[in-house]
Structures are given as structure tokens and as C-alpha cells.
VEXSEDREN-477752 format. One record per residue (C-alpha): x, y, z; residue in three letters. Coordinates in steps of 0.02 Angstrom, whole numbers, always signed. Each point is the difference from the previous one (the first is absolute). Example, Ala and Ser with C-alpha at 12.3 -4.5 7.8 and 13.67 -1.06 7.14 Angstrom:
2
NODE     xx     yy     zz   r
NODE   +615   -225   +390 ALA
NODE    +69   +172    -33 SER
//
This chain:
432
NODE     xx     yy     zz   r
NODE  +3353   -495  -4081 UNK
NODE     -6    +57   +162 UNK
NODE   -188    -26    +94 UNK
NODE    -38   +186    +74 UNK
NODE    -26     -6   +197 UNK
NODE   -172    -65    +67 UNK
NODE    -97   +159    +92 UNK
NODE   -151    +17    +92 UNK
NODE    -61    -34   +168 UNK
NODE    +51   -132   +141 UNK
NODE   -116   -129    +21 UNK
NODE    -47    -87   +169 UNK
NODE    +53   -198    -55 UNK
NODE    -69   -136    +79 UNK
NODE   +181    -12    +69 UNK
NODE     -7   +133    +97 UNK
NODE   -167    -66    +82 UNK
NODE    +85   -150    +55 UNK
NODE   +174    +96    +59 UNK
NODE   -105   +124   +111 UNK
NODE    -91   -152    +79 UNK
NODE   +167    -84    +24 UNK
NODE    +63   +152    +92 UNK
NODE   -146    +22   +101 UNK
NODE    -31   -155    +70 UNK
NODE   +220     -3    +42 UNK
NODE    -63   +172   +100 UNK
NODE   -145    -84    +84 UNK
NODE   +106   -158    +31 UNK
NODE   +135   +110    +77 UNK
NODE   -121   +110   +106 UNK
NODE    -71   -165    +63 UNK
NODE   +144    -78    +67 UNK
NODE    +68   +146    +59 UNK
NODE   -157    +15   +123 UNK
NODE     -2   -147    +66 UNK
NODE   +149     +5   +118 UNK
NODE   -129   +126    +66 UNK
NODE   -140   -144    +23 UNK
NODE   +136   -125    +52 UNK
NODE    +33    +88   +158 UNK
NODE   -164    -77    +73 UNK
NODE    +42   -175    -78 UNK
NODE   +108    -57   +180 UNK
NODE    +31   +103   +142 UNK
NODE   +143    +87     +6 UNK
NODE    +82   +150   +114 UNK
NODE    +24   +187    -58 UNK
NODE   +191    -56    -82 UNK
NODE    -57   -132    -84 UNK
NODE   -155   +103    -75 UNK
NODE   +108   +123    -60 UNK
NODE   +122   -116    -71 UNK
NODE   -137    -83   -110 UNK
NODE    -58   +180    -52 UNK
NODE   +160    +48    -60 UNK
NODE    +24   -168    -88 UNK
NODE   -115    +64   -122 UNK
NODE   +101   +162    -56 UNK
NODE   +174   -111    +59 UNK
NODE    -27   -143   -153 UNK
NODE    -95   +120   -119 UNK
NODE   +158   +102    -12 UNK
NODE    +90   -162     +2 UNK
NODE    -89    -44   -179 UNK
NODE     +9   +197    -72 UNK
NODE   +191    -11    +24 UNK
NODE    +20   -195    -99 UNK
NODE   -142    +42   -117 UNK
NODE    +51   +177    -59 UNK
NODE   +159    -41    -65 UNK
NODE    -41   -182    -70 UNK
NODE   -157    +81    -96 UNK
NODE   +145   +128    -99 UNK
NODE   +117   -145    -25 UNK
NODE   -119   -167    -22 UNK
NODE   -190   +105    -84 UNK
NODE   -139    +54    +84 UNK
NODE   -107   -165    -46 UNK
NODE   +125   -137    +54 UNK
NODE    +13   +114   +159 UNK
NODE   -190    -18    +11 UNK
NODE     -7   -200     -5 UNK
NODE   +145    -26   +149 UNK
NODE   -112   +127   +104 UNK
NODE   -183    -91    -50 UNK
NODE    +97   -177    +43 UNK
NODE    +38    +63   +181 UNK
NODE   -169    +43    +21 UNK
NODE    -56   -146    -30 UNK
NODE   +116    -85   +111 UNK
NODE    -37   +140   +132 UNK
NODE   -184    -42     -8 UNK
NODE    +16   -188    +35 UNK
NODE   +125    +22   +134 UNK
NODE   -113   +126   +109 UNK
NODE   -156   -114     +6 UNK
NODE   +139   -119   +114 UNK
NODE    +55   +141   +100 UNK
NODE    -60    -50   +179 UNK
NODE   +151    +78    +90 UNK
NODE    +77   +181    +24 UNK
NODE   +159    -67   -121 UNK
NODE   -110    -77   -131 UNK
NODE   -105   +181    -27 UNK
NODE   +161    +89    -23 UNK
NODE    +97   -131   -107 UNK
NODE   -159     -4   -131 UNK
NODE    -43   +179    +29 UNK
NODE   +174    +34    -75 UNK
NODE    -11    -80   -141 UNK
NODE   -164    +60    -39 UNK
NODE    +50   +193    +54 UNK
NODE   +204    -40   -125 UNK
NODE   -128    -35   -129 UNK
NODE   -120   +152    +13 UNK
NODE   +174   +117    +20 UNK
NODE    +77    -53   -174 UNK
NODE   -175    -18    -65 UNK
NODE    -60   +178    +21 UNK
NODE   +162    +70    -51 UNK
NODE     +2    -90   -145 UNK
NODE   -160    +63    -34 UNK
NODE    +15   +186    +14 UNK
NODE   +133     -7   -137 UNK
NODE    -70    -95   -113 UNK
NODE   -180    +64     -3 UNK
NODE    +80   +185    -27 UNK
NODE   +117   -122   -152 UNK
NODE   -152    -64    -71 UNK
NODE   -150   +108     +8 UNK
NODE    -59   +107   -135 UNK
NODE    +71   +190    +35 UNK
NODE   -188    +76    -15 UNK
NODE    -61   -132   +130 UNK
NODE   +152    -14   +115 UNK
NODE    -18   +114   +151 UNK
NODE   -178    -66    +22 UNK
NODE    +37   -177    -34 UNK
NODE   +130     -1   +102 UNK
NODE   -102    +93   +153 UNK
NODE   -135   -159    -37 UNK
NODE   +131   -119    +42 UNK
NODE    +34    +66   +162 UNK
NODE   -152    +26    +39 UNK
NODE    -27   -188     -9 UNK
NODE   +118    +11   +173 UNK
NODE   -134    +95    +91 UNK
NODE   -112   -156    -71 UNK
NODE   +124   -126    +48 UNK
NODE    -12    +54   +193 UNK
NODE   -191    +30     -8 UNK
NODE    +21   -185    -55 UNK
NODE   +103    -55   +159 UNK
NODE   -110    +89   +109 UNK
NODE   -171    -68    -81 UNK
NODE    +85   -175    +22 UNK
NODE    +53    +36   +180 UNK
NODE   -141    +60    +70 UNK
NODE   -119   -124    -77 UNK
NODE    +86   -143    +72 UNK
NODE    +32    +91   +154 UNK
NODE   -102    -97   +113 UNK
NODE    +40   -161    -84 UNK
NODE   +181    -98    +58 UNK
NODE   +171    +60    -48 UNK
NODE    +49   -144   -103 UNK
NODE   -189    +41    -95 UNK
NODE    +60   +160    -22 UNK
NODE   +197    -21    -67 UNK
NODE   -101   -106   -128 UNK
NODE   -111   +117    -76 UNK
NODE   +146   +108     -1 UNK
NODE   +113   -109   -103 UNK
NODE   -146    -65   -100 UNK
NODE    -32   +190    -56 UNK
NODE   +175    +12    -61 UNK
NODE     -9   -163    -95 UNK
NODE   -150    +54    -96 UNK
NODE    +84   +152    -34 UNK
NODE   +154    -68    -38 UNK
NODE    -80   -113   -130 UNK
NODE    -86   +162   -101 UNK
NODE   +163    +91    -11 UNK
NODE    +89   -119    -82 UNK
NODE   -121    -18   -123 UNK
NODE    +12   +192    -31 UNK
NODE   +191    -25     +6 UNK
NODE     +0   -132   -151 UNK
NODE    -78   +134    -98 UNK
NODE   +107   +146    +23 UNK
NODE   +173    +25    -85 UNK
NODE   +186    +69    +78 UNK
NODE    +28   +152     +6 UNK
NODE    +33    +69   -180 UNK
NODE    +94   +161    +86 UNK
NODE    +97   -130    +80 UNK
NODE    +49    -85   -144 UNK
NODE    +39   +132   -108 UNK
NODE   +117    +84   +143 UNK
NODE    +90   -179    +33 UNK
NODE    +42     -3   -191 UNK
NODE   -115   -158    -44 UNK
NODE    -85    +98   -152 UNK
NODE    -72   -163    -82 UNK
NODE    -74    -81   +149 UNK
NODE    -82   +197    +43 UNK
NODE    -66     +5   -185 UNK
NODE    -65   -192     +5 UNK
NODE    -83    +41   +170 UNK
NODE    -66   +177    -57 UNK
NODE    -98   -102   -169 UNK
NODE    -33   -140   +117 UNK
NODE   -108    +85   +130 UNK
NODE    -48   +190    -60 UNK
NODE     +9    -41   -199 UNK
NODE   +142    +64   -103 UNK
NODE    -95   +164    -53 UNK
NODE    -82    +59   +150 UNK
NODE   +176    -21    +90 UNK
NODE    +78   +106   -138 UNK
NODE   -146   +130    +29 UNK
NODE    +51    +15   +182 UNK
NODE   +200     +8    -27 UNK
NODE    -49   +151   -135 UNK
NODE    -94    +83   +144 UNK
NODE   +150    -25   +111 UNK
NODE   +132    +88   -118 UNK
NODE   -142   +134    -29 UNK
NODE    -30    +25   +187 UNK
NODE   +194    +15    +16 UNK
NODE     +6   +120   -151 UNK
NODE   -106   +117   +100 UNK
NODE    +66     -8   +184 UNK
NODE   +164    +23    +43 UNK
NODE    +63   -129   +113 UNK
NODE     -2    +74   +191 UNK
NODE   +156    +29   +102 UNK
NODE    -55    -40   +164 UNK
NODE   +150    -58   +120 UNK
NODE     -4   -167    +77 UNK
NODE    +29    +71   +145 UNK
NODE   -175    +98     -2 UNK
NODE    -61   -173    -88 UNK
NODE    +65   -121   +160 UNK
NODE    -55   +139   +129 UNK
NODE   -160    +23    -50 UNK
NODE    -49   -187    -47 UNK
NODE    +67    -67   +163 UNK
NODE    -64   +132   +100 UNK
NODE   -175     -3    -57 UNK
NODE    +16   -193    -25 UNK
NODE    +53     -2   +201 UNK
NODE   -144    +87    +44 UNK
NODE   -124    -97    -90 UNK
NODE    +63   -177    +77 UNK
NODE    +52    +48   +161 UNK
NODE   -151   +135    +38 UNK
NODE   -139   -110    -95 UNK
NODE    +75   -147   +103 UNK
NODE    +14    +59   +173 UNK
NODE   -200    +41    -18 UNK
NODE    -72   -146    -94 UNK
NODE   +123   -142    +58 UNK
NODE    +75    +48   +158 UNK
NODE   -125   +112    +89 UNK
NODE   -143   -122    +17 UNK
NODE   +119   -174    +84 UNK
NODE    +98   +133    +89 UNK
NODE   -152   +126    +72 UNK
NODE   -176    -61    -68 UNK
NODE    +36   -189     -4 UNK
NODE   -193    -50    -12 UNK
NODE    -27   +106   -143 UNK
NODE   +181    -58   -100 UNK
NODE   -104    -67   -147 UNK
NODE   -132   +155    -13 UNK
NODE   +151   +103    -13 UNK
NODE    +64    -83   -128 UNK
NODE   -168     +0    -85 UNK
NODE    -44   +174    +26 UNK
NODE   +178    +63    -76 UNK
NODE     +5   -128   -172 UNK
NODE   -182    +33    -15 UNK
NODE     +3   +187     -5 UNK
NODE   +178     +6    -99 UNK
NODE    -80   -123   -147 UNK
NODE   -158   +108     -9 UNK
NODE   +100   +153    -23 UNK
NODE   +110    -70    -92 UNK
NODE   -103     +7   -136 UNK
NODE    +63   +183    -16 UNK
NODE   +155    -95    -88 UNK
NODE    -86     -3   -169 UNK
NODE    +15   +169    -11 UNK
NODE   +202     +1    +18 UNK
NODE    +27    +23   -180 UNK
NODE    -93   +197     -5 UNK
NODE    +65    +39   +171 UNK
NODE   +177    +60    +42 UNK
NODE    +91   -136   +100 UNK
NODE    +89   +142   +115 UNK
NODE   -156    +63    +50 UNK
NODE    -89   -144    +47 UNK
NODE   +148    -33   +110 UNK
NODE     +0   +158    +73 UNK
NODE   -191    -46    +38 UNK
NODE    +36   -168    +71 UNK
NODE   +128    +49   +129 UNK
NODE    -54   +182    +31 UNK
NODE   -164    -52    +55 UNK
NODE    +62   -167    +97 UNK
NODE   +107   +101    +98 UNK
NODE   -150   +116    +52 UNK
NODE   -113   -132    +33 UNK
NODE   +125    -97    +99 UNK
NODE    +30   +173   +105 UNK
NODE   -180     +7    +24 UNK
NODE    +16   -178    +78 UNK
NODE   +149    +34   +108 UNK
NODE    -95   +157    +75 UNK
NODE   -160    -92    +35 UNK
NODE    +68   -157    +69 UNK
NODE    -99     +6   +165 UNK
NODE   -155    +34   -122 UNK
NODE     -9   -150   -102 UNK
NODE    +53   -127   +140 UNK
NODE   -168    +49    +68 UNK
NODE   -113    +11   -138 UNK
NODE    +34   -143   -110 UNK
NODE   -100    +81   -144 UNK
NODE   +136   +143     -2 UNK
NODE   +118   -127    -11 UNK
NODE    -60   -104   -146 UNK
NODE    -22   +182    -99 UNK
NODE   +160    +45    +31 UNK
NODE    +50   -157    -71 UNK
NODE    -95    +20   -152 UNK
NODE    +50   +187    -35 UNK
NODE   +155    -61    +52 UNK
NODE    +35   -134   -154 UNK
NODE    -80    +90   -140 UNK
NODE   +165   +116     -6 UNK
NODE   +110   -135    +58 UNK
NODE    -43    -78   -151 UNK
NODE     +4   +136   -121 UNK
NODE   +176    +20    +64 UNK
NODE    +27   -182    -13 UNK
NODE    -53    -39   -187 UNK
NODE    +82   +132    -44 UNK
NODE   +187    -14    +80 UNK
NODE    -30   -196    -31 UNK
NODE     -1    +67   -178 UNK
NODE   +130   +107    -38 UNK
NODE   +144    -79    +96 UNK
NODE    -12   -154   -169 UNK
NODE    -31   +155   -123 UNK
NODE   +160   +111    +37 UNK
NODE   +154   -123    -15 UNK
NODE    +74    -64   -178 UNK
NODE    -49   -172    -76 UNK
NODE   +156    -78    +41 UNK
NODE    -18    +35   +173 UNK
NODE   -163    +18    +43 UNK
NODE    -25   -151    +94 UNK
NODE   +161    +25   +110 UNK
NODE    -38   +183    +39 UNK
NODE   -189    -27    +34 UNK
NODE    +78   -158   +120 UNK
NODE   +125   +125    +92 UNK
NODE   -135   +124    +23 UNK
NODE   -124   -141    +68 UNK
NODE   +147    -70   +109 UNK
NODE    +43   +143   +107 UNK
NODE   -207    +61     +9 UNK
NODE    -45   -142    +74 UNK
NODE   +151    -53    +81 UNK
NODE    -29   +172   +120 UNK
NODE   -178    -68     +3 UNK
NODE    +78   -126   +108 UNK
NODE    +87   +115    +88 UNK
NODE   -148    +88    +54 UNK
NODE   -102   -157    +70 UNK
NODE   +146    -35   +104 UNK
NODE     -8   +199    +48 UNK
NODE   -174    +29    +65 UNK
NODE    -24   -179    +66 UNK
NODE     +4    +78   +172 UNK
NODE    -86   +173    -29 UNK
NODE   -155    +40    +83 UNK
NODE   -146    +55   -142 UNK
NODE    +36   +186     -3 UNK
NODE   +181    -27    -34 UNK
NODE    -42   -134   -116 UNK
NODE   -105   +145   -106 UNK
NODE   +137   +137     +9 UNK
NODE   +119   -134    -60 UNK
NODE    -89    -28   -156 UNK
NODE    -53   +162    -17 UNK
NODE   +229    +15    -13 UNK
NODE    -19   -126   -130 UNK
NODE   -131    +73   -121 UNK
NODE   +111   +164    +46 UNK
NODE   +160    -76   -105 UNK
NODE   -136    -82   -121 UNK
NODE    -50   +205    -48 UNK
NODE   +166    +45     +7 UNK
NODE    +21   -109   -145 UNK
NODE   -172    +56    -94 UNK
NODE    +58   +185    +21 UNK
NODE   +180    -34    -71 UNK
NODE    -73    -93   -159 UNK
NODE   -138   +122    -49 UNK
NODE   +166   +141    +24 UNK
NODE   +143    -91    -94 UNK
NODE    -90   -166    -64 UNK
NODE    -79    -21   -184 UNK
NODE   -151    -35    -46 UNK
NODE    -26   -192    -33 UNK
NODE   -221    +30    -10 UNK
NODE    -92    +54   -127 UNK
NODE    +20   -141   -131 UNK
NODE   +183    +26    -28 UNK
NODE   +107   -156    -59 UNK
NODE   +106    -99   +112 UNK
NODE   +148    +76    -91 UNK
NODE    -35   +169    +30 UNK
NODE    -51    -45   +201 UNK
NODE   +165   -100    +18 UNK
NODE   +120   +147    -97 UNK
NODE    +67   -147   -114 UNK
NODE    +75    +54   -132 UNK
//
């Protein structure tokens, strides 16, 4: 005789603790690293080519790791894609504390930066894979959140070893990532593969045997009932991939390359004294308001977008206007600053977001990899651009930049779905 279906309400396992702290500390690990190309700059002197070589390095290898890492995660799992990234950290770590040259910082910074590339990626599929559908948006908004932590880490670090000697301070660096290092791979032993993943490869047994493994076999068939009920009710959206690649890449440029050029390159290139308070000032204000994340699941993800880069693009306006202001009133400046990155970041969680929740299982970590390829690639692009601009074109060439990133917002909330709200990764991605 036939059992009849299990029903009720999806439960909040002990597995998903441990997933969302895996994910978060890969965010804050990848935020870290990413930042401290930034700190680097003032580990051995170095002229204005060589400075803006080792701040593109950072965007140059990160890319590097997205475009191994999102294919390999479709084709090898999202959890054995996890343990080559975690091992190169470690290596990474170990190799930076013997960096005493200009060579040495870029060889180790690489692998550390190949690492937090395929890392991330890797993450935003997954977490979007794995996460119950009620909880997703904000869970995944959480994770990301932890990147604002990760460089309020860096800076914290920097500036408290500051006055102390280089080789002091490349320690405490690499010590950090060690200790972080260790805690996520405890999460990581705790977490299962992708069971989307499995069940799109074909390997049904292994996705059942994980599924009563980690969630338990009834509160797993609770949330696959919830699926087929969600997909009962919503027809599955017809957005083009052309709209999908525009807008993702678009408002995925504009986060990297405009949140970049005013936390990472602004401060070694114009303000070098104040490099690390920069860095502190942005990550601090973007994980406070970040907070606004855990409402992701109520709100709709096109207007929060339209939010985040609408009001970026005023403030940054505002900024570009008042540039002889600010440079002589340093409170001004630090305001600006702060007004500047609560929108940046609403704008930020939110494309960061929806460019893992819109492609198909199958592909999701390739397309979220092309996507992340080409946004930060121009990232690069744009260091390279403005290395010689004096600070008011420097500000109306990122105010350009957060110009394309609306473009994108605006083209979304016309022809884009809605992926907010609490509706399933099925209905977000338009799989059938």
C-alpha cells in the first residue's frame, strides 16, 4: 500500500545551521583576502605601476578561480569543489607569512585570491541549492553579509598591527585565516552535496541517501511536496537570457568595480594614510546595514535593487558635485562615505543574490562564473582607467559606472521576474 505524501511545514535542521555557517565564513574568507592586496600595497615600496598591478591582482586571480571553479562545481559537486578551494587556502596562508619580497606577495596572494574566486562562486549556487525556500533570500543575504565582516576583519587586523613591523603584521594576517580556515571545515564535515545537484546529474540514490542522511527522510519529503506545490501555483517565468546576462552583469559590474574604486583603490591611490579607515568605514557600515538582509524573504528583490543602485547613483552624484567640499572638511567626507555604502550595499546583497537565483541547476555554477568573469574582469579595466585621473574625474568616472549598474536595475524591475518574496529556486530560475 502506498504511504500518502508527508505535509506540513519546513523545518530549520540543524543542517542548515551548519551549511549557512559554512557559507558565511567562505564569504568572510573571500572578502578577507580580497582586501588585502589593498593592505599589501604598504608591505614594500613600490611605484604607481607596480601599485596598481598588485590592486588589480586581486580582481585578475579572483576571476582566474570563478572561471576553473564554476564549471568544475557543475561537473565534479559543489562539496568536493569546496575542499580543493579550503586546501589552497591553507597553502595560501603559510606561504604569505614568508613573503618578504614584491614576487613572494603576489605568488601567495594568488593562490589565496584562485581560492576565494572558486570559493565564493561555489557558494552562491549552492546556498540558493540548499537552503530552505521560506529562508533563502534572507539566508542567502546573511552570507554575504559575512563579506562586509570579512573586510571589517582585514581592516581591524591592519590597523591594529599598524605600528608594529611588516613581517608582525603578514602574520596576524595569515594567522586569522588559519583560525578561520580551521572552523569552516568543521562546518563543511557537517553539511551534505547538493541534493539539487544530484538529482539533476541523475545520481537519485546517492541524493536520497544524502537527503535521509543530513535533513531526515521525512522532513526532506515535506520540503520536495512544498516544491511541486509552489510550482503548481506559479507558472515558470519567461524571462530572456538576454535580459538575465544584461542585467546580472551590469548590476554585478557596478557593484565590484564602483564599490572597489572607493573602498580599495581610492584610499592607496588619493588618501594613502587613511587606506585602512576606508576600508573600515565601508565593511563596517555595509555589515550593519546589512542586517536589512533578513528581511529579503517579504521584500520584492526588484525593488530593493532599484533602491540599491538608484540611491548609489544619487549619492555618488552628490559626491562628484561636492568634491572641493569634502577634501576640506574631512567630516563631510567620512559622511559621504557612510551615506554612501548603506545603498551600495543594498544594491550589493541584492545583485550578489539574484545573479545564483536566475540560471538552471545544471548551469548555475557556469553562468553565475561567466557573469562574475566579465564584472570583475572590467573591474580591472577600470583600475587601469582612472590610475591617472585627478579626484574629480575619478568621481564622474564612477559616477559612469553606477550609471550602467542602474541601467541594469531599471531593465530587471521592466522585463525581469520576481525571484523575492519567498518564491522557490525553481520558480526564480524558470526551470521547468
Amino acid at each position: 500500500m502506498t504511504q500518502p505524501p508527508v505535509t506540513g511545514e519546513e523545518h530549520w535542521t540543524r543542517t542548515d545551521t551548519w551549511s549557512f555557517w559554512a557559507f558565511g565564513l567562505g564569504m568572510l574568507l573571500e572578502a578577507y583576502i580580497f582586501g588585502m592586496a589593498t593592505i599589501a600595497t604598504g608591505w614594500t615600496h613600490m611605484p604607481p605601476d607596480l601599485r596598481s598591478l598588485l590592486l588589480s591582482w586581486a580582481p585578475l586571480w579572483l576571476i582566474i578561480g570563478i572561471a576553473v571553479a564554476g564549471p568544475l562545481s557543475d561537473r565534479v559537486g559543489r562539496k568536493n569543489t569546496f575542499y580543493l578551494t579550503m586546501s589552497l587556502y591553507g597553502i595560501g596562508a603559510i606561504g604569505i607569512v614568508f613573503s618578504y619580497s614584491y614576487v613572494l606577495i603576489l605568488l601567495f596572494l594568488a593562490v589565496l585570491l584562485f581560492a576565494a574566486g572558486g570559493e565564493m562562486n561555489t557558494i552562491m549556487a549552492a546556498s540558493h541549492e540548499m537552503m530552505p525556500t521560506k529562508h533563502r533570500g534572507k539566508t542567502m543575504m546573511m552570507e554575504l553579509n559575512f563579506i562586509n565582516l570579512g573586510g571589517f576583519l582585514l581592516a581591524l587586523v591592519a590597523l591594529m598591527s599598524a605600528y608594529n613591523s611588516v613581517s608582525f603584521q603578514r602574520g596576524m594576517i595569515a594567522i586569522t585565516i588559519l583560525v578561520v580556515l580551521f572552523v569552516l571545515f568543521l562546518a563543511r564535515n557537517r553539511t551534505p552535496e547538493s541534493i539539487r545537484w544530484l538529482e539533476q546529474r541523475g545520481l537519485t540514490e546517492r541524493a536520497k541517501a544524502e537527503a535521509a542522511k543530513y535533513y531526515g527522510e521525512d522532513e526532506y519529503q515535506v520540503r520536495q511536496n512544498l516544491l511541486r506545490r509552489e510550482q503548481d501555483q506559479h507558472a515558470a517565468p519567461k524571462t530572456s537570457m538576454g535580459v538575465r546576462f544584461y542585467a546580472t552583469t551590469a548590476t554585478a559590474f557596478a557593484g565590484s568595480a564602483g564599490f572597489g574604486l572607493m573602498t580599495y583603490v581610492l584610499g592607496p591611490s588619493y588618501f594613502k594614510n587613511d587606506t585602512a579607515l576606508i576600508l573600515l568605514v565601508a565593511t563596517g557600515v555595509g555589515f550593519f546595514s546589512g542586517f536589512l538582509g533578513l528581511l529579503a524573504d517579504r521584500w520584492s528583490r526588484k525593488t530593493m535593487l532599484l533602491w540599491g543602485y538608484g540611491g548609489t547613483f544619487l549619492v555618488t552624484l552628490i559626491i562628484y558635485l561636492s568634491v572641493d567640499a569634502w577634501t576640506k572638511t574631512a567630516a563631510l567626507f567620512w559622511l559621504l562615505l557612510v551615506v554612501l555604502n548603506f545603498f551600495v550595499n543594498i544594491g550589493y546583497l541584492t545583485e550578489d543574490t539574484l545573479k545564483g537565483e536566475v540560471w538552471p541547476t545544471k548551469k548555475r555554477g557556469t553562468y553565475t562564473a561567466i557573469v562574475r568573469f566579465v564584472s570583475i574582469g572590467l573591474y580591472i579595466v577600470t583600475i587601469y582607467m582612472s590610475q591617472n585621473y585627478d579626484l574629480h574625474q575619478y568621481m564622474l568616472f564612477n559616477l559612469v559606472v553606477w550609471a550602467i549598474g542602474l541601467s541594469g536595475a531599471l531593465l530587471w524591475v521592466w522585463k525581469g521576474n520576481e525571484t523575492g518574496r519567498g518564491v522557490s529556486l525553481e520558480t526564480a530560475s524558470g526551470e521547468e
